[in-house]
C-alpha positions in Angstrom: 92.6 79.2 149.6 96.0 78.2 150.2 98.7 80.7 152.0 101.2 79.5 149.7 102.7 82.7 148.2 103.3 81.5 144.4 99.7 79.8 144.5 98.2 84.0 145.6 100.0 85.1 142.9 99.3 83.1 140.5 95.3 83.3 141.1 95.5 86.9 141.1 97.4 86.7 138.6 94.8 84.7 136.6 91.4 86.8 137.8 93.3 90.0 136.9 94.3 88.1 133.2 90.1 87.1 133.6 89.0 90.6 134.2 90.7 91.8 131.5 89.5 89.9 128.8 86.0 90.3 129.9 86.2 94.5 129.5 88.1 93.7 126.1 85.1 91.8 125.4 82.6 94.7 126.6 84.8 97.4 124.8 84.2 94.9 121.5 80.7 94.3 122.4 80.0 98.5 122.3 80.8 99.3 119.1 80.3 98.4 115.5 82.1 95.1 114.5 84.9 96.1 112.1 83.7 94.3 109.4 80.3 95.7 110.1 79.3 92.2 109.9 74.9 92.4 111.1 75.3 88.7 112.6 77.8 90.7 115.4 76.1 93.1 115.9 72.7 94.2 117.7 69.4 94.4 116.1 66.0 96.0 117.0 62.8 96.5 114.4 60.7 99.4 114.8 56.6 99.1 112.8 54.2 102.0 112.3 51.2 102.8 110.3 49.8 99.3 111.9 53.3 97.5 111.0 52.8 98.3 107.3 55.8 100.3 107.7 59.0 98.8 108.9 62.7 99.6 110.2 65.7 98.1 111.5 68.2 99.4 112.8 71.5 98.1 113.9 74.6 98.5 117.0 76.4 101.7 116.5 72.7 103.9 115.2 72.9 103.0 112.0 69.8 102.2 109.8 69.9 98.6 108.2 66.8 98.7 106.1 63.2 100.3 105.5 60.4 98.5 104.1 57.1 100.3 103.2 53.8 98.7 102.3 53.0 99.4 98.6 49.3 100.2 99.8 50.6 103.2 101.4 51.8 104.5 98.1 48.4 106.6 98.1 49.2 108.5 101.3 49.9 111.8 101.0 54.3 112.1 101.4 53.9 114.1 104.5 51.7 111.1 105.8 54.0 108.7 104.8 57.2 110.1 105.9 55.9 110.5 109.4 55.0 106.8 109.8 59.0 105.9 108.5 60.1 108.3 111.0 58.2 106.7 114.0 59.3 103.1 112.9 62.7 104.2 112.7 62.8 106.0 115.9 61.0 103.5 117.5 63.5 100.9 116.2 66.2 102.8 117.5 64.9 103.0 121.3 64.2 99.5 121.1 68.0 99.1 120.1 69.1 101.6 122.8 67.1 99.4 125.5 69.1 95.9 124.0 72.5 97.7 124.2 71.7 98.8 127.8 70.7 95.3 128.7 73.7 94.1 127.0 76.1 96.7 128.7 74.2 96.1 132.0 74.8 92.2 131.8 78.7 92.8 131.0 78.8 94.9 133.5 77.5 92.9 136.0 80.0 89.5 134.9 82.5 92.0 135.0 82.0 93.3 139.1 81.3 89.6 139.6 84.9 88.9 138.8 85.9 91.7 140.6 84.0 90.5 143.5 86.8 88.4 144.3 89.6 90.6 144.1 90.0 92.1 147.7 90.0 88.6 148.8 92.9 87.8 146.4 94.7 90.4 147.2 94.6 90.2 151.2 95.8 86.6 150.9 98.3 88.0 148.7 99.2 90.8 151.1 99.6 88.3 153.9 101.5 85.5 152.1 104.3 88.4 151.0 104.3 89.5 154.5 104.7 86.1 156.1 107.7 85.6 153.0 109.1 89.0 154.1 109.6 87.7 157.5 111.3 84.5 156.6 114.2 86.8 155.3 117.0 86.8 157.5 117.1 90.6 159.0 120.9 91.8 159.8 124.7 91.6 158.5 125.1 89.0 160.8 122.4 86.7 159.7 123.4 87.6 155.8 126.7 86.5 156.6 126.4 83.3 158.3 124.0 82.2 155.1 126.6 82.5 153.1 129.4 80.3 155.2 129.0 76.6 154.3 128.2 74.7 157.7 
């Protein structure tokens, strides 16, 4: 690290621009793309009934899709409907866990970044001090500046 004022701004300057994009990425990452595209977004598949029944389900709790096994067509609807139920609620504590972990992992890149902030901003604190000082204090000193030599 250098005590050269402009070079303190300018790297706290830069990790503030850093940390900034990395929660704009975060606060992108925690909801639904806008174009709902399911290649953004997390996924997480649920199974019951011995994985003959089958949901995903999607970032923002929504469902994506169901799929039952025709041989369950038999089953009495009661039967039936409580295995789709436990895939999709299985599905979506699976996704809760993934978002966590995802959250968790921006989170932690994030105070990372932050890590180095008090540092910045001492040497920061320090070089503006040391500038402040250089300032010539006084009338006096103001107004022989200004007279040519």
């Amino acid at each position: 690290m250098t005590n050269d004022p402009f070079s303190a701004a300018a790297s706290l300057d830069e990790l503030l621009s850093r940390t900034q994009q990395a929660l704009a990425a975060m606060r992108s990452r925690a909801g639904v793309h806008p174009d709902g595209e399911p290649g953004e977004l997390l996924r997480a598949e649920g199974v019951a009934a011995d994985g003959r029944v089958r949901a995903v389900a999607v970032q923002g709790g929504r469902l994506d899709s169901v799929a039952v096994d025709p041989e369950l067509a038999g089953q009495p609807l009661e039967v039936l409907c409580g295995h789709v139920v436990a895939a999709v609620n299985a599905a979506l504590t699976e996704l809760d866990a993934r978002v966590s972990d995802s959250a968790r992992a921006d989170a932690d890149a994030l105070a990372a970044r932050l890590g180095g902030l008090p540092d910045q901003a001492e040497l920061f604190s320090r070089a503006m001090h040391e500038v402040a000082a250089r300032i010539p204090r006084g009338r006096g000193a103001a107004s022989r500046a200004a007279r040519p030599a």
